[in-house]
LODRENBA-542807 format. One record per atom (N, C-alpha, C): residue number from 1; residue in three letters; atom name; z, y, x negated. Coordinates in steps of 0.1 Angstrom, whole numbers, plus 5000, padded with zeros to 4 digits. Each point is the difference from the previous one (the first is absolute). Example, Ala and Ser with C-alpha at 12.3 -4.5 7.8 and 13.67 -1.06 7.14 Angstrom:
<pts>
PT doza drenvo roti   zz   yy   xx
PT    1    ALA    N 5078 4943 4868
PT    1    ALA   CA 5000 5012 5009
PT    1    ALA    C 5000 5012 4991
PT    2    SER    N 4993 5011 5004
PT    2    SER   CA 5000 5011 4991
PT    2    SER    C 5008 5011 5008
</pts>
This chain:
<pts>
PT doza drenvo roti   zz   yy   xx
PT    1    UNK    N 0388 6955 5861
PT    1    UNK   CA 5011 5002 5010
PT    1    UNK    C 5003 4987 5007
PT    2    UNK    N 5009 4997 5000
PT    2    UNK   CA 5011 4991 5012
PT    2    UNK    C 5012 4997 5006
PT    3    UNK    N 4996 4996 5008
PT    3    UNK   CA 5013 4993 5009
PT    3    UNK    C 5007 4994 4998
PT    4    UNK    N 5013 5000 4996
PT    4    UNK   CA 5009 4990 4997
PT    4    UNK    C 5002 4988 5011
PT    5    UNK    N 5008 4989 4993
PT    5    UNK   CA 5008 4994 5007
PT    5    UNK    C 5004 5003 5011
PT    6    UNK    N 5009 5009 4994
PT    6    UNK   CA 5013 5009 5009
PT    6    UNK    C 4991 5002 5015
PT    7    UNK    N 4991 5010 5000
PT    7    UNK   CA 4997 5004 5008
PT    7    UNK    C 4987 4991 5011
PT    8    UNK    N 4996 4990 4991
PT    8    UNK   CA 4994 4992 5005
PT    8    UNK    C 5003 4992 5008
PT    9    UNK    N 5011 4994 4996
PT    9    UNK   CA 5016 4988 5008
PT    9    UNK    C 5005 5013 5013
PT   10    UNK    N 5003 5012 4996
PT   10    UNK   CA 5008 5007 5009
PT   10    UNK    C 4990 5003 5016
PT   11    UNK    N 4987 4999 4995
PT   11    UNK   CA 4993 5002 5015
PT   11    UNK    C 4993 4985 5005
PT   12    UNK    N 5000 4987 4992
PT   12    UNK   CA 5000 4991 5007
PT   12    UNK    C 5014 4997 5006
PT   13    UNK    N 5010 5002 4992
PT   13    UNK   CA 5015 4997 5011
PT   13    UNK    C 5003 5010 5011
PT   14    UNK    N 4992 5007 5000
PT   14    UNK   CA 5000 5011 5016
PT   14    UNK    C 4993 4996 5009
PT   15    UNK    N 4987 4997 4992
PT   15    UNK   CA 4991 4993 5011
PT   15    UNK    C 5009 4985 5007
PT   16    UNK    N 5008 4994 4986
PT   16    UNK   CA 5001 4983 5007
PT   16    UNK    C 5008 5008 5017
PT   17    UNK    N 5011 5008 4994
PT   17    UNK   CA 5010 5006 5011
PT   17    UNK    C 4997 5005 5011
PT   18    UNK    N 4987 5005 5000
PT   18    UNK   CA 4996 5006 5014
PT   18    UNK    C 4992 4988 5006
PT   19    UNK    N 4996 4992 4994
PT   19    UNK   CA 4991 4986 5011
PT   19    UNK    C 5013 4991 5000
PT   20    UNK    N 5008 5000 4994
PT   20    UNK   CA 5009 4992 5008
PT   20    UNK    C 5012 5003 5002
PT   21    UNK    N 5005 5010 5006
PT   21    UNK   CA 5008 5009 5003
PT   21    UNK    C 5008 4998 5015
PT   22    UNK    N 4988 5001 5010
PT   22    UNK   CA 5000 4994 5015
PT   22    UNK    C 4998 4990 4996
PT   23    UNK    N 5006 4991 5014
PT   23    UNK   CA 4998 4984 5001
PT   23    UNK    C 4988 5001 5015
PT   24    UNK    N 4997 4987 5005
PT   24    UNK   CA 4987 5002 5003
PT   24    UNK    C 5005 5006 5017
PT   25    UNK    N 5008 5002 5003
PT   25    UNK   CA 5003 5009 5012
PT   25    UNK    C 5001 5013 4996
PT   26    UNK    N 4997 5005 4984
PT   26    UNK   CA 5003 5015 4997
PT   26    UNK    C 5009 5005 4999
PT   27    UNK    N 5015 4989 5002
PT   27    UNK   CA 5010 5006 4998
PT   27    UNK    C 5005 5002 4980
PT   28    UNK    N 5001 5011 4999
PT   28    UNK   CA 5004 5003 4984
PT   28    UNK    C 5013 4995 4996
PT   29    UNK    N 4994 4993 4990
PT   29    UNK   CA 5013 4991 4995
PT   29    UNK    C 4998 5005 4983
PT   30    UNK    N 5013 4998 4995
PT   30    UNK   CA 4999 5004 4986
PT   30    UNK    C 4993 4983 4989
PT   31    UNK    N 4996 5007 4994
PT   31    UNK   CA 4990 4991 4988
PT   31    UNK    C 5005 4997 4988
PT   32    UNK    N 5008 4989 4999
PT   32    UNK   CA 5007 4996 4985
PT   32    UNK    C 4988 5002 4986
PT   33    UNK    N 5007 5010 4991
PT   33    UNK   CA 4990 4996 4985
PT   33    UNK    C 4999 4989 4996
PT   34    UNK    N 5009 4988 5005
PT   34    UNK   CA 4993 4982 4996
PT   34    UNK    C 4990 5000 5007
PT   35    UNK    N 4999 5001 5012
PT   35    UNK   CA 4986 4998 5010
PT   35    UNK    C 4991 5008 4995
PT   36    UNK    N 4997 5013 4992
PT   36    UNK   CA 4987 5008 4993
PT   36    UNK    C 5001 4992 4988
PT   37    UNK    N 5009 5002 4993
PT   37    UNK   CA 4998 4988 4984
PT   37    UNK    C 4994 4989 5001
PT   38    UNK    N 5005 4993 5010
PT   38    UNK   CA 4988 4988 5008
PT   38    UNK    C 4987 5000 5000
PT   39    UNK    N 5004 5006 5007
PT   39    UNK   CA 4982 5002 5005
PT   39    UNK    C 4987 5008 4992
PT   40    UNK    N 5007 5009 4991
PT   40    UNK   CA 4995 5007 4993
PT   40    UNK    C 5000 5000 4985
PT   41    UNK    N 5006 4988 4995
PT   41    UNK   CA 5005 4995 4986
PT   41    UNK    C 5002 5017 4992
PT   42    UNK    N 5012 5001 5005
PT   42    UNK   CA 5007 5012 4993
PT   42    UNK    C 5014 4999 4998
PT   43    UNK    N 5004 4998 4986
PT   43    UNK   CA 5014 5000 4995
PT   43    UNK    C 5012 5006 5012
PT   44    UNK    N 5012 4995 5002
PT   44    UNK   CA 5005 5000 5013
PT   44    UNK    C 5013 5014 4990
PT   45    UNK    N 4999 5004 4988
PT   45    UNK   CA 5006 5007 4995
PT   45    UNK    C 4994 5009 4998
PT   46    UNK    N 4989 4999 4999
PT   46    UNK   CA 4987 5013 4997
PT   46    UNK    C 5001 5007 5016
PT   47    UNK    N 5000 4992 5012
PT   47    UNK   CA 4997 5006 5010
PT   47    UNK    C 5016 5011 5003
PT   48    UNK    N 5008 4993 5000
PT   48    UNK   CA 5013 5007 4997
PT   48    UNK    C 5001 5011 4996
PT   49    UNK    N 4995 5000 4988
PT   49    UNK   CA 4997 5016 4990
PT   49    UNK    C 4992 5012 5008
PT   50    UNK    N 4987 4992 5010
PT   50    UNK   CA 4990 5006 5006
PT   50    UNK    C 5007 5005 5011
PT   51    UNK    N 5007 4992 5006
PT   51    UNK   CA 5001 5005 5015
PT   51    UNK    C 5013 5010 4999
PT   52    UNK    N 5011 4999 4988
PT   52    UNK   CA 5008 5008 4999
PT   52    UNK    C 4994 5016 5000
PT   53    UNK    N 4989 4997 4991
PT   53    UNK   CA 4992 5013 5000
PT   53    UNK    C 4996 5009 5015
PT   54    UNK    N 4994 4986 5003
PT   54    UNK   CA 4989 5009 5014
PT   54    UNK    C 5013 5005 5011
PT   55    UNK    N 5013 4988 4998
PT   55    UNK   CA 5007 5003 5012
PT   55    UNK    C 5005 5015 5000
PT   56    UNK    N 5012 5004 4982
PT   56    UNK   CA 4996 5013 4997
PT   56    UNK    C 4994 5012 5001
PT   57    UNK    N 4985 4998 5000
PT   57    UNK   CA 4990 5009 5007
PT   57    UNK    C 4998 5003 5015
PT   58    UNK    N 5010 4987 5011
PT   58    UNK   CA 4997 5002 5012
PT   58    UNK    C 4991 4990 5008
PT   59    UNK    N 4989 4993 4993
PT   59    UNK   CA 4991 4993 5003
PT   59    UNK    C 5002 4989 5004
PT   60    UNK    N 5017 4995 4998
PT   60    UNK   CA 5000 4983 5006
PT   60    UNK    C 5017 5001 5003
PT   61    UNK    N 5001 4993 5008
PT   61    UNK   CA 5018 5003 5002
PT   61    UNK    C 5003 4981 4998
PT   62    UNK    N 5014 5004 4998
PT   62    UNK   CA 5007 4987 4998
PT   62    UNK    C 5009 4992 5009
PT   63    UNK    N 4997 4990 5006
PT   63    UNK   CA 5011 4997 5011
PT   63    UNK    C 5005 4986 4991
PT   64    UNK    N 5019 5004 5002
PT   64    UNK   CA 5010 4989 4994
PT   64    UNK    C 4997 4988 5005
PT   65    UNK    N 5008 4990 4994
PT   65    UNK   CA 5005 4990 5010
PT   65    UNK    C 4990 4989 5000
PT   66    UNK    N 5005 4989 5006
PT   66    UNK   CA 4993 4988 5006
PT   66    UNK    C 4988 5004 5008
PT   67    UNK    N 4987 5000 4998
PT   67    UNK   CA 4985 5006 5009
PT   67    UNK    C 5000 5013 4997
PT   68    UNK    N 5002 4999 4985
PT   68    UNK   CA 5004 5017 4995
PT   68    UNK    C 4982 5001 4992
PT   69    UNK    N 5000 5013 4995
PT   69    UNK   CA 4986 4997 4989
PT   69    UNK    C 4996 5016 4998
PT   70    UNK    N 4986 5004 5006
PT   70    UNK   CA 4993 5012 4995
PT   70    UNK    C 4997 5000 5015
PT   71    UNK    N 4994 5013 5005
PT   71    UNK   CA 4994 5007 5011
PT   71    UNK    C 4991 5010 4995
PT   72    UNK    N 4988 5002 5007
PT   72    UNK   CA 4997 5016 4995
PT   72    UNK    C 5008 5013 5005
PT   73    UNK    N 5000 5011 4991
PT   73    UNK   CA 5012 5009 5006
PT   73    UNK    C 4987 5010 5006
PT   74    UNK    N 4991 4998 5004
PT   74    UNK   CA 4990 5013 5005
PT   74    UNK    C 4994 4990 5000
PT   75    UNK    N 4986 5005 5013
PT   75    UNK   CA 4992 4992 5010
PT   75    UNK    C 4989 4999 4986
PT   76    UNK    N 4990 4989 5005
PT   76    UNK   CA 4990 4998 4986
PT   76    UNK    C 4993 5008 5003
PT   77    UNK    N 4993 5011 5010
PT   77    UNK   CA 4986 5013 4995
PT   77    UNK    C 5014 5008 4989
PT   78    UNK    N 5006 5000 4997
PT   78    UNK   CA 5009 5012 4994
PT   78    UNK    C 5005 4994 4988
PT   79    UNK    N 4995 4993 4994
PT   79    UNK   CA 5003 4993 4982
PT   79    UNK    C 4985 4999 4999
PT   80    UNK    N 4999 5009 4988
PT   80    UNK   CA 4986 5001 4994
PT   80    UNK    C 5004 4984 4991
PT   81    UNK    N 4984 4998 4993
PT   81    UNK   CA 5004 4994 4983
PT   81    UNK    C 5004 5007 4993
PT   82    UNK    N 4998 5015 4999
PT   82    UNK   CA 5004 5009 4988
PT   82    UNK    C 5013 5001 5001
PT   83    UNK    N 5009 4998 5012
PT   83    UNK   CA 5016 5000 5005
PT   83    UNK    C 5004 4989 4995
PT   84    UNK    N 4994 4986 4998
PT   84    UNK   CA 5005 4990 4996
PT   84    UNK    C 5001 4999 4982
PT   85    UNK    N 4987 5007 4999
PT   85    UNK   CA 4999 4999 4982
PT   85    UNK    C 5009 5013 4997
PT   86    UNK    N 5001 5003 5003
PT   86    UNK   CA 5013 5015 4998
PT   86    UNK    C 5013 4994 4996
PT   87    UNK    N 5003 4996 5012
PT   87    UNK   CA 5018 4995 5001
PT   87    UNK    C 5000 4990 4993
PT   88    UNK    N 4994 4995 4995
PT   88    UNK   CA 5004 4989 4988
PT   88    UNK    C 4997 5005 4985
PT   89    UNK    N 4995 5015 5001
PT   89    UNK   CA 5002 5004 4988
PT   89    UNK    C 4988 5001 4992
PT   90    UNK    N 4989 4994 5007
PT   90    UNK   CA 4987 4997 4992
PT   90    UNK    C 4992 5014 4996
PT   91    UNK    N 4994 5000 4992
PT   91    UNK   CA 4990 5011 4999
PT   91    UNK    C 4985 4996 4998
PT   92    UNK    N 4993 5007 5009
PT   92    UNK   CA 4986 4996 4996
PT   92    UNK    C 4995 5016 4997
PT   93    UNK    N 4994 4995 4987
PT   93    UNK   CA 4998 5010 4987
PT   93    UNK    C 4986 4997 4994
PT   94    UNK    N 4991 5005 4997
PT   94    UNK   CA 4987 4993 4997
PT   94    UNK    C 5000 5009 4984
PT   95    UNK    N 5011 5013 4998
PT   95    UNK   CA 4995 5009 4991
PT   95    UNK    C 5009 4991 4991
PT   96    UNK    N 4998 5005 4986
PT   96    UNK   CA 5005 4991 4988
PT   96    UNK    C 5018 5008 4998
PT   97    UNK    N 4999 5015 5003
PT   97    UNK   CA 5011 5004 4999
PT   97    UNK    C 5012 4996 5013
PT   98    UNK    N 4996 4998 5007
PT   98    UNK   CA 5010 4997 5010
PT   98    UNK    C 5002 5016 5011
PT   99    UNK    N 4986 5010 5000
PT   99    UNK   CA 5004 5010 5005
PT   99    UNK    C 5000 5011 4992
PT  100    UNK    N 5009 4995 4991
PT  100    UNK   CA 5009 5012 4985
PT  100    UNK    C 4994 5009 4997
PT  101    UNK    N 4980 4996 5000
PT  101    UNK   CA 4992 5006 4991
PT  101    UNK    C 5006 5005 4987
PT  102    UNK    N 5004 4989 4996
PT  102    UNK   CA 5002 4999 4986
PT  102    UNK    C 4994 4990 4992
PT  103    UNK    N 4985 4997 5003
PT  103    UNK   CA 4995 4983 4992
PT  103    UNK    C 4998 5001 4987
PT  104    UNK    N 5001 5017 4999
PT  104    UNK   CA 4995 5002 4982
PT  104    UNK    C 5011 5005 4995
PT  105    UNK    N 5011 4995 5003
PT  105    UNK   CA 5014 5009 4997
PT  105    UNK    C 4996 5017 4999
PT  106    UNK    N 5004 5008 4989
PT  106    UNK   CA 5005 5009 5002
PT  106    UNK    C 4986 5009 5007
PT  107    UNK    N 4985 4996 4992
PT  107    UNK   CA 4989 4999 5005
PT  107    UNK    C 4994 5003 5014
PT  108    UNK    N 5011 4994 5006
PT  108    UNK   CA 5000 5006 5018
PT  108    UNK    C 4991 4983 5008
PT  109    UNK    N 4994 5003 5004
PT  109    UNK   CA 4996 4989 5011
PT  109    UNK    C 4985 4996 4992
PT  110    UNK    N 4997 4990 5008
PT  110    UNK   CA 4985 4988 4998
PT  110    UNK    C 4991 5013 5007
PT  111    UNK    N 4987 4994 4991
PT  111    UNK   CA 4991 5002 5010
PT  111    UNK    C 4994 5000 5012
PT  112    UNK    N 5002 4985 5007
PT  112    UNK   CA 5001 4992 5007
PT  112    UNK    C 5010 5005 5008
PT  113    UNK    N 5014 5007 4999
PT  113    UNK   CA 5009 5003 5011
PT  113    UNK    C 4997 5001 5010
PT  114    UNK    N 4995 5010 5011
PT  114    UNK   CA 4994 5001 5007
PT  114    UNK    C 4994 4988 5008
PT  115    UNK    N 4993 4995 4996
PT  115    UNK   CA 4996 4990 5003
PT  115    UNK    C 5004 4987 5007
PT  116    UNK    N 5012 4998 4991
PT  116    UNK   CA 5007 4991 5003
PT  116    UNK    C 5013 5006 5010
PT  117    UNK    N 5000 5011 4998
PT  117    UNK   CA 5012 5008 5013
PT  117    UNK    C 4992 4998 5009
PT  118    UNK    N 4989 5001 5004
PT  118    UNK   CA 4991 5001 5012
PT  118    UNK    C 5002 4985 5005
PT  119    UNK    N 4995 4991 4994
PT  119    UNK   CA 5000 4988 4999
PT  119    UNK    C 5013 4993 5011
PT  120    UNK    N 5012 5007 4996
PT  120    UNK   CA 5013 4996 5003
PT  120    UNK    C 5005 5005 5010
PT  121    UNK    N 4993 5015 5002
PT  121    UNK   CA 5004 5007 5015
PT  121    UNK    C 4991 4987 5008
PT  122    UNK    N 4986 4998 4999
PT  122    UNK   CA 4992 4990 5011
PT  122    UNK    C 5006 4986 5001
PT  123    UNK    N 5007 4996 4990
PT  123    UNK   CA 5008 4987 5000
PT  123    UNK    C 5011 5006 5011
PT  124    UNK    N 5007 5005 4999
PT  124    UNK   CA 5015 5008 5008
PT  124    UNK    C 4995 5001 5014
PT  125    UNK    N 4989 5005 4999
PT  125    UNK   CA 4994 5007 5014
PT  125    UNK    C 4996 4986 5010
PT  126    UNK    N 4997 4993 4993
PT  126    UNK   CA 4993 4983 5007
PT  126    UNK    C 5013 4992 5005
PT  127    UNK    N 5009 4998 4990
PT  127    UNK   CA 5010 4993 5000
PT  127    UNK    C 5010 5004 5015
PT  128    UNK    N 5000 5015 4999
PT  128    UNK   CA 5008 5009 5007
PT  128    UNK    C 4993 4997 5017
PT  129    UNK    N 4985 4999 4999
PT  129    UNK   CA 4997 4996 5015
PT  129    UNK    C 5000 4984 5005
PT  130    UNK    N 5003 4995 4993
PT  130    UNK   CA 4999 4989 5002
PT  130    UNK    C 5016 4994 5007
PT  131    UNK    N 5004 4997 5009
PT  131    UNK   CA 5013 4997 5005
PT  131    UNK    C 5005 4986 5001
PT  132    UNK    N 5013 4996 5003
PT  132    UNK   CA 5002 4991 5001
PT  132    UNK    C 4994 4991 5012
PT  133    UNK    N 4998 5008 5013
PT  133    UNK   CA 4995 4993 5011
PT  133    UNK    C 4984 4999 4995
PT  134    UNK    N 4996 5007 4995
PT  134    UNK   CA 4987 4996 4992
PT  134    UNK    C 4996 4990 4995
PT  135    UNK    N 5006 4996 4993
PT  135    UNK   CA 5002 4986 4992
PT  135    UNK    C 5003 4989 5004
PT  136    UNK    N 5012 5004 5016
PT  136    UNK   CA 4998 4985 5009
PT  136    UNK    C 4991 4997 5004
PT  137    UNK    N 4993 5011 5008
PT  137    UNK   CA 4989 4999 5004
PT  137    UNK    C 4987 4997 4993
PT  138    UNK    N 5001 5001 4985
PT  138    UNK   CA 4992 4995 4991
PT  138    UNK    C 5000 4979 5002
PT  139    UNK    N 5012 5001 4998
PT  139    UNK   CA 5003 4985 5001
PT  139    UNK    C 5004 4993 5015
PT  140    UNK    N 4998 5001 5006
PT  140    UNK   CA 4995 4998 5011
PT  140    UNK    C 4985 5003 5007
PT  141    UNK    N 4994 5005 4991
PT  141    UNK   CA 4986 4998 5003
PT  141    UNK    C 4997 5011 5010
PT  142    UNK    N 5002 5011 5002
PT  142    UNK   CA 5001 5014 5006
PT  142    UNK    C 5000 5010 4995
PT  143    UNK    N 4994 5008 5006
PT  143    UNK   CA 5001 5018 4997
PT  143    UNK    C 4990 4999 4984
PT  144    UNK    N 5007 5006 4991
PT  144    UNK   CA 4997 5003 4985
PT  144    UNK    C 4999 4988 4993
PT  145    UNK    N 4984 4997 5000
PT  145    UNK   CA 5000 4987 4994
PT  145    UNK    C 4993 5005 4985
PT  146    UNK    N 4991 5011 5002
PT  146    UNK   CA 4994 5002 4983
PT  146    UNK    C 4999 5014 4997
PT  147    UNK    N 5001 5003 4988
PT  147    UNK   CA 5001 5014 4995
PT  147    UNK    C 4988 4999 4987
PT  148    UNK    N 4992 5009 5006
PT  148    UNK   CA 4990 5003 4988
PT  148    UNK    C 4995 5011 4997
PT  149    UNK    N 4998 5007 4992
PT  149    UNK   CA 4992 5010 4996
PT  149    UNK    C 4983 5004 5000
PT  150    UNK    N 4999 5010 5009
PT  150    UNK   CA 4985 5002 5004
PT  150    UNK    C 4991 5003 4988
PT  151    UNK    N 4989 4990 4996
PT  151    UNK   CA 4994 5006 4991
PT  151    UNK    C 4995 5018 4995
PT  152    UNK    N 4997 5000 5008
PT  152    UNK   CA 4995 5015 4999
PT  152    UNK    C 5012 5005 4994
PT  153    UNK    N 4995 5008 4986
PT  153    UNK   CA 5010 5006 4991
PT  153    UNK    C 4991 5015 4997
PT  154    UNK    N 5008 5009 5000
PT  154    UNK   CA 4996 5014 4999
PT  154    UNK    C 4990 5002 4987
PT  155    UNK    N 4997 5011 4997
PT  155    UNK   CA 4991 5005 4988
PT  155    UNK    C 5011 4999 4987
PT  156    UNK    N 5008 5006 5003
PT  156    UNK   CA 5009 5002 4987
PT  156    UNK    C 5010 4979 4998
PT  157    UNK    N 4991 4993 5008
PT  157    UNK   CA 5006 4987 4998
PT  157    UNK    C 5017 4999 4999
PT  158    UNK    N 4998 5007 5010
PT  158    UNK   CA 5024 4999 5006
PT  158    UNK    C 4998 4995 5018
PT  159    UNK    N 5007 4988 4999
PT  159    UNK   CA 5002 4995 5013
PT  159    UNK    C 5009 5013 5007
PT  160    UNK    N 4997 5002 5011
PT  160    UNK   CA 5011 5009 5008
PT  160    UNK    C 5010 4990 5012
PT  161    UNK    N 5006 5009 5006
PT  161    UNK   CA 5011 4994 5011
PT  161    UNK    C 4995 4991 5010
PT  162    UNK    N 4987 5010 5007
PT  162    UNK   CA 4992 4998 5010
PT  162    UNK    C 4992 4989 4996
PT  163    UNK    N 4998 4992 4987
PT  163    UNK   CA 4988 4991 4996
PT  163    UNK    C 5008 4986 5002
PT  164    UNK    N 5013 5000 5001
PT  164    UNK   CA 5009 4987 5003
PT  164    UNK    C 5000 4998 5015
PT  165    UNK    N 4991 4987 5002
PT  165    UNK   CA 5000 4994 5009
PT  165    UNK    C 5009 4992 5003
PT  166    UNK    N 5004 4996 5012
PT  166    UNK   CA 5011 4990 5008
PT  166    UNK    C 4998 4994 5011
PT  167    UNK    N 4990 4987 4997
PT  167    UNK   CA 5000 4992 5013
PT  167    UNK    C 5007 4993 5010
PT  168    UNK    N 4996 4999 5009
PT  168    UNK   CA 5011 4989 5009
PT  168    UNK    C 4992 4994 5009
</pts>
């Protein structure tokens, strides 16, 4: 299983947007995609494609004009990553069918199904707590600096909900 491009580019260009969004009095100013393509060596046409998406979904608004660019359209605790990898269309999928349960065609689903659906709810579930102010705060050296999983693993060897740790 992986992460594309797509979705990889679409949550570093949210992150570029929310650190430099305010100027240093905190007043919110809109953020040109040449200033994230800059700084983030990301095609200035690729970003175009991306932000058309997110704006779409609600997640970034667009101001015209001369000091025109991107805004977030909702405060950053309230844009998961899973909101960002969504609106650009991405799927994180770990099973071979795509969901379908169809990996053996008419045969019906893998062995492994299961498994890998499990897999993808705990990927969804992680991504989904994780926020955008989270991540500033990651890069700025605050709050949510490391995410690890507690060794202790049950009898039947399945991590649970409660075994994901979250330091700060």
């Amino acid at each position: 299983m992986r992460l594309t491009t797509k979705g990889r580019f679409a949550v570093t260009a949210m992150l570029d947007l929310a650190l430099n969004e305010a100027d240093k009095k905190g007043v919110v100013k809109p953020v040109t995609l040449a200033g994230i393509s800059e700084r983030q060596d990301i095609s200035l046409s690729y970003l175009e494609q991306l932000f058309s998406r997110l704006r779409r979904q609600g997640l970034v608004s667009s101001v015209r004009g001369p000091g025109g660019g991107y805004c977030l359209a909702k405060a950053r605790p309230e844009i998961s990553v899973s909101a960002i990898i969504a609106a650009v269309d991405e799927q994180v999928d770990a099973t071979q069918c795509g969901g379908k349960e169809d990996c053996h065609g008419a045969e019906g689903r893998c062995m492994t199904h299961d498994l890998w659906a499990s897999l993808n709810d705990k990927i969804i579930d992680y991504l989904s707590g994780i926020s955008l102010a989270d991540m500033v705060n990651m890069q700025k050296g605050e709050g949510l600096t490391k995410v690890s999983f507690a060794p202790n693993i049950n009898s039947k060897n399945v991590i649970n909900k409660q075994d994901i740790i979250i330091n700060g």
